[in-house]
matplotlib code that plots the C-alpha trace (Angstrom):
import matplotlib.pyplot as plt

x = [-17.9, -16.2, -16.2, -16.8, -16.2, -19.2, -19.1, -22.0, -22.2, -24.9, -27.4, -25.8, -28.0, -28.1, -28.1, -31.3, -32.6, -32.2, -31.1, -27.9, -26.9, -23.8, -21.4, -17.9, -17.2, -13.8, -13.0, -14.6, -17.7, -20.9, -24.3, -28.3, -31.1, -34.1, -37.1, -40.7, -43.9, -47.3, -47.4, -49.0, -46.6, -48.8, -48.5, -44.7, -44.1, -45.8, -43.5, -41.2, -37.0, -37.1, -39.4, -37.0, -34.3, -35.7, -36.3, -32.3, -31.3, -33.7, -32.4, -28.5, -29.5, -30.9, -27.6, -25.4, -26.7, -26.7, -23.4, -21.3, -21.4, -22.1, -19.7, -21.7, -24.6, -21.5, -20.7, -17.4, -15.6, -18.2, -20.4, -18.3, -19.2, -23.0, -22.6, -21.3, -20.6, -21.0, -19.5, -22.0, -21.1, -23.8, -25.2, -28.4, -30.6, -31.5, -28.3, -29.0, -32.4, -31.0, -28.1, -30.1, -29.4, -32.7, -33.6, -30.2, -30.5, -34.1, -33.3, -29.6, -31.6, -34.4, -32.0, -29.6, -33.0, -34.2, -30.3, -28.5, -26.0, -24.5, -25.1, -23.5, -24.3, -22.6, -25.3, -23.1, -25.2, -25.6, -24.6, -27.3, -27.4, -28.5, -30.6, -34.1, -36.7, -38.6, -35.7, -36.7, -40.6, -42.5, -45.4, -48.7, -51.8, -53.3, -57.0, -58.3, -58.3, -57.4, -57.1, -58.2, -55.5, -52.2, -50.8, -47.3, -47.8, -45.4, -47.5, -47.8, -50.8, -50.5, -50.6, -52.9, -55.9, -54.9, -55.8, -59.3, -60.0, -59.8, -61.4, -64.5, -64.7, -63.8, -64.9, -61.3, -59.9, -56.5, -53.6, -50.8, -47.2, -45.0, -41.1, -39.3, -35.8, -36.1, -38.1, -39.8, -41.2, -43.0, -45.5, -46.6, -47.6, -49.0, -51.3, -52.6, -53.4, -55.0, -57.3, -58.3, -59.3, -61.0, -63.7, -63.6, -63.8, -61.1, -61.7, -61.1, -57.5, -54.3, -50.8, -47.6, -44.5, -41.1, -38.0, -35.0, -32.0, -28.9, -26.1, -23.7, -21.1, -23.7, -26.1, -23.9, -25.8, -28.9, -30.6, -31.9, -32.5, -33.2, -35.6, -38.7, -37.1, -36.9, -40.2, -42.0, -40.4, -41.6, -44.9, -44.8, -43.4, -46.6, -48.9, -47.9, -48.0, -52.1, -51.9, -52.3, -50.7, -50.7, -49.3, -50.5, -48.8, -50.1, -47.8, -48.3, -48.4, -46.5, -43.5, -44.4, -43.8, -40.4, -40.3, -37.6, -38.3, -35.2, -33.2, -30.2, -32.5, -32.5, -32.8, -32.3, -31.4, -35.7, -36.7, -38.0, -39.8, -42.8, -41.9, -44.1, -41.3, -40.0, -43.6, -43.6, -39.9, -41.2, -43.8, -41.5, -39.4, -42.0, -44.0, -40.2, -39.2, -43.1, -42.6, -46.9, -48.1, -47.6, -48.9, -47.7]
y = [143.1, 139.7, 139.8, 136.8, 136.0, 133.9, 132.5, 130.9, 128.0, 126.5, 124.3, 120.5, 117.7, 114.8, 111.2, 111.0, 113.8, 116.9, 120.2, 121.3, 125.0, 125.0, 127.8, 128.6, 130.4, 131.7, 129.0, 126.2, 124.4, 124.4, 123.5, 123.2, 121.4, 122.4, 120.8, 122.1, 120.2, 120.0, 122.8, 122.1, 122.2, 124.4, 126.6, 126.7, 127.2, 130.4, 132.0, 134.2, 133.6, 136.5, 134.4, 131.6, 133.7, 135.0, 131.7, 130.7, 133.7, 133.3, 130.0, 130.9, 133.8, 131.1, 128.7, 131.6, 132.9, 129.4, 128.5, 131.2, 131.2, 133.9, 133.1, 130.3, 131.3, 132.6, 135.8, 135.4, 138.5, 140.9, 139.5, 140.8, 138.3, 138.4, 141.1, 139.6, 140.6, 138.7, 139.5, 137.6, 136.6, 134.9, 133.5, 135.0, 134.0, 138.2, 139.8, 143.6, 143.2, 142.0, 144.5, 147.6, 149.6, 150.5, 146.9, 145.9, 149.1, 147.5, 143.9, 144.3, 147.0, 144.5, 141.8, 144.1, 144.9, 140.8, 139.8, 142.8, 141.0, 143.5, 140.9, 142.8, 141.2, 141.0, 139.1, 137.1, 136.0, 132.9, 131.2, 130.7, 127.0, 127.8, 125.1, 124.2, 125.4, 122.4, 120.8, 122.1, 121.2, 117.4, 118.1, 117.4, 116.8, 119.0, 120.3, 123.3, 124.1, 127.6, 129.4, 132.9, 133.3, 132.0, 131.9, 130.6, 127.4, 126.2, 123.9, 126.0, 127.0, 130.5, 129.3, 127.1, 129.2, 131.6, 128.5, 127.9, 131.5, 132.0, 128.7, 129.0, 132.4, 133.8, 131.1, 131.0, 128.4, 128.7, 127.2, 126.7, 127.2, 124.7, 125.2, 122.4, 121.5, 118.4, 115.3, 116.0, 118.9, 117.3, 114.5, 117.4, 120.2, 117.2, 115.4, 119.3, 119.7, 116.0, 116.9, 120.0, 118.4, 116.0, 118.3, 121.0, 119.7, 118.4, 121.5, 124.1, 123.7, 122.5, 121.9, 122.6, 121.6, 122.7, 121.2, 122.8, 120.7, 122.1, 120.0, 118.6, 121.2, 124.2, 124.7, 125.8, 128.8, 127.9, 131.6, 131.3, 135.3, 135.3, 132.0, 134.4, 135.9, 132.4, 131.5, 134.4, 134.2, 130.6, 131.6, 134.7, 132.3, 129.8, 133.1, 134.8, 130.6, 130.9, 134.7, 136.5, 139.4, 138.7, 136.3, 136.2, 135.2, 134.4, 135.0, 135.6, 139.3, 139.9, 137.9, 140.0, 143.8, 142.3, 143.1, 141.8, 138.9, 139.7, 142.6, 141.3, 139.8, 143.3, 144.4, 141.4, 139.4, 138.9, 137.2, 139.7, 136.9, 139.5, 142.8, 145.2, 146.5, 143.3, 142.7, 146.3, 145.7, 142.4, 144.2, 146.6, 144.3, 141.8, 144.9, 146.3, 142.4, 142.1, 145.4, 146.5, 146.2, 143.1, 142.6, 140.9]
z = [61.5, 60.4, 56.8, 54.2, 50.8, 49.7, 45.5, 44.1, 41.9, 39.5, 40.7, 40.9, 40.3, 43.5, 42.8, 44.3, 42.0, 44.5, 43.3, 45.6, 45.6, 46.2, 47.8, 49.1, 52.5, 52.2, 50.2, 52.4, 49.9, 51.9, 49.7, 50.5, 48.5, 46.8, 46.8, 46.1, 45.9, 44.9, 42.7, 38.8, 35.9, 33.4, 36.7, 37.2, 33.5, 33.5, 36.2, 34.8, 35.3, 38.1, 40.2, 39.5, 40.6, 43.9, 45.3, 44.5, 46.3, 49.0, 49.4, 49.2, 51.8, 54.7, 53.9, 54.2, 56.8, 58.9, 57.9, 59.6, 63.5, 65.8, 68.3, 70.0, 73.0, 75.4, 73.1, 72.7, 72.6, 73.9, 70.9, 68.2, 66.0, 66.2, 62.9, 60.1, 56.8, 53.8, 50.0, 47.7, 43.9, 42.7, 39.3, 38.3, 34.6, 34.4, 35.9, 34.2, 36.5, 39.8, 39.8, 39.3, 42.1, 43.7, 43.9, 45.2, 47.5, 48.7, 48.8, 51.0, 53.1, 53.7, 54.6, 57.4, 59.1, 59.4, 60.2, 61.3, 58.3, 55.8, 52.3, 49.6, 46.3, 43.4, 40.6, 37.5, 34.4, 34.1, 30.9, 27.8, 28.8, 32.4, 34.7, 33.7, 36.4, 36.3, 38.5, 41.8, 41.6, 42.2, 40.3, 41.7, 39.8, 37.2, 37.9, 38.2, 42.1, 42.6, 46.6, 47.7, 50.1, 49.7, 53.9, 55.4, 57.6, 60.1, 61.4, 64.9, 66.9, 65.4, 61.8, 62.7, 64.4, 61.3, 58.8, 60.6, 60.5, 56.6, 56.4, 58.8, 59.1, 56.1, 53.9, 52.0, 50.0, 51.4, 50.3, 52.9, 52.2, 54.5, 54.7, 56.6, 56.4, 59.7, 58.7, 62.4, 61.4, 57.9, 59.7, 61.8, 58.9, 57.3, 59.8, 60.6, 57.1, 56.9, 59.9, 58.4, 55.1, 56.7, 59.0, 56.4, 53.1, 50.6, 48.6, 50.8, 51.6, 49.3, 50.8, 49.2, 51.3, 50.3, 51.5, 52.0, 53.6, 54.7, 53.5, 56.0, 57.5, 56.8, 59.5, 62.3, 63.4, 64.5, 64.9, 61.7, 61.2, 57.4, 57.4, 57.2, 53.6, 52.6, 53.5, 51.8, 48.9, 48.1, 49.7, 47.1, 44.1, 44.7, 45.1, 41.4, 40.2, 41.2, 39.9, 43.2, 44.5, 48.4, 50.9, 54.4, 57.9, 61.0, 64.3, 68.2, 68.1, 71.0, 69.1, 66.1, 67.6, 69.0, 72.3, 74.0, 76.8, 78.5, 79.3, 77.0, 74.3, 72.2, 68.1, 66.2, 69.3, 69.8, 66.2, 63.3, 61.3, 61.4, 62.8, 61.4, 59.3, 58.2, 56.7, 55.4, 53.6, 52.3, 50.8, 49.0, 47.8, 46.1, 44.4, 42.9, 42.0, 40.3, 39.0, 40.7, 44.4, 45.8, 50.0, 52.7]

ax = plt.figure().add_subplot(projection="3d")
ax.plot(x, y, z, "-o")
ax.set_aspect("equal")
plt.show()
């Protein structure tokens, strides 16, 4: 495998009030913003540091991973690039929790099955003055709306039908949990979840979109193989914010067991957003991070 020395830096404030992690890639600075919305303040203030933490590294994870090719669609070199191996020192608020071994073991382990990456972290602590958490978040309005199922929507029909089905079928209040990182994608999530509200009531639905932008320079592999950690993990943050135990996703099944379309498209070469084992892994992961079950 191609190996890379990745260091991680503290949050940096934008002009425009943007949190950018930043990172070097052999040396070479690369950076992605932050941005999470909707969400309560009483809510966020009641999450502990770890949760802060997760959704850092979660969000360093999808930057690294899309700012290291490849080797381009062609497979240069008989693909010997598509495995890559990343070297990861990087700032944590709790770093006597995040380097104890078994959850290292679990989260690296998790990560190699999504990718087939090797991320080998090495977690700093930060210093006592470290960044405020209240950074990331635009706050929405306080009230007391609270969801029975917390689900990840794209904004695709899969997401979608699932919506309608804890909605109408299941008489959820459901709140959905929208990454997007092009302005394209937004308006689309958005005018879904305005339709919605409008046939099924105001109250049974609340959306939270979080932004995260890769900065210029970053996002030159456009597989994408770790987005899914990203995305639970801030579906997982807004879940323990409502004080729930369980995020939910909806995917095209056949996508889902990973069978490959095409003779060549094999392992992590067909996506593993939701392999049964990615979901399983997940689900491991959350319960030793939250220290009880957690479900995905």
């Amino acid at each position: 495998m191609p190996e890379y020395q990745i260091r991680c830096f503290l949050p940096l404030a934008e002009s425009r009030g943007d949190e950018q992690l930043r990172f070097t890639v052999d040396g070479r600075t690369k950076g992605v913003t932050l941005k999470i919305g909707s969400l309560r303040k009483n809510l966020v203030t009641s999450l502990p540091e770890t949760v802060i933490d997760m959704i850092e590294i979660a969000a360093y994870v999808y930057a690294i991973d899309s700012s290291v090719s490849r080797g381009g669609p062609v497979d240069q070199q008989m693909a010997k690039k598509w495995h890559r191996q990343f070297f990861v020192e990087l700032p944590v608020r709790d770093a006597a929790f995040w380097n104890a071994p078994e959850l290292k073991k679990e989260l690296e382990e998790t990560l190699f099955f999504l990718s087939n990456d090797r991320f080998q972290f090495t977690f700093t602590q930060m210093e006592a003055e470290h960044p405020e958490r209240e950074r990331y978040f635009d706050f929405g309005k306080e009230n007391a709306w609270s969801p029975d199922t917390v689900m990840l929507f794209s904004g695709g029909l899969d997401s979608f039908a699932g919506a309608l089905e804890e909605i109408i079928e299941r008489n959820n209040k459901v709140a959905l949990i929208s990454h997007f990182s092009a302005t394209k994608i937004s308006p689309v999530q958005r005018n879904l979840q305005k339709a919605m509200a409008e046939k099924l009531g105001q109250h049974s639905l609340m959306y939270f979109p979080m932004q995260v932008q890769l900065k210029g320079g970053t996002n030159v592999e456009g597989t994408h193989r770790t987005r899914s950690f990203l995305f639970a993990a801030l579906g997982m943050a807004t879940a323990t914010a409502f004080g729930k135990e369980a995020i939910s996703f909806y995917e095209n099944g056949v996508v889902s067991l990973n069978l490959p379309p095409v003779r060549n498209v094999l392992g992590t070469r067909a996506t593993r957003t939701t392999h049964p084992q990615t979901l399983r892994r997940f689900e491991r992961l959350f319960s030793r991070i939250f220290g009880k079950p957690h479900c995905v």
